[in-house]
C-alpha angles and dihedrals in degrees: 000000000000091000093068093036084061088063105038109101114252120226106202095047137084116249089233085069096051095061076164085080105049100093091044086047089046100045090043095044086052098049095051107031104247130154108244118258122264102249098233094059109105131239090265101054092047084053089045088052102047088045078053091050097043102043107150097194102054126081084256114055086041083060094046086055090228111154103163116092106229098259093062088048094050094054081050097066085046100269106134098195144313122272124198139182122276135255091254090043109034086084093062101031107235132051131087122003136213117217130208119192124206119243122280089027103088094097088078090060123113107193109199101176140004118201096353092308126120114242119207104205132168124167135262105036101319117117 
């Protein structure tokens, strides 16, 4: 739903321009520590960042006690997933977008069509 795309981190735009994602950055840039993004770092290098700051496996990340892959922080702080532009639209900048959800939010999912067919979909065991 649209509501939920408002709130998914883009990562082809600046910060400066998802002001959506300002209370979960903050939240999540005071609990950790962290200095706050410069806002016209995308959503990709945020993402990239925080996997640098995260990382479970290095000697860092172990010290900072942070077990949660990035992905699982950012659903925390009330970001479902990330969306892009697409490999048709990525060149001009603007056009169609693909959506990934994080796990355990793909309840919220409404699927309208698969493979240009219309799917008729309600919920609990009906078509």
């Amino acid at each position: 739903p649209d509501a939920q795309i408002a709130k998914m981190l883009d990562w082809d735009k600046p910060l400066s321009q998802q002001p959506q994602l300002k209370q979960a950055i903050d939240k999540f840039t005071q609990e950790y520590g962290l200095v706050k993004p410069a806002p016209n770092m995308t959503g990709k290098e945020y993402y990239q960042a925080l996997e640098n700051y995260t990382g479970a496996t290095s000697a860092e990340g172990v010290k900072r006690n942070v077990s949660q892959d990035v992905s699982g922080l950012l659903k925390q702080y009330g970001i479902p997933g990330i969306r892009y532009l697409d490999g048709g639209s990525r060149a001009g900048g603007k056009g169609t977008s693909n959506f990934v959800v994080f796990p355990g939010s793909e309840s919220m999912l409404n699927i309208l069509e698969r493979n240009n067919q219309n799917v008729i979909q309600t919920r609990r065991g009906s078509r």
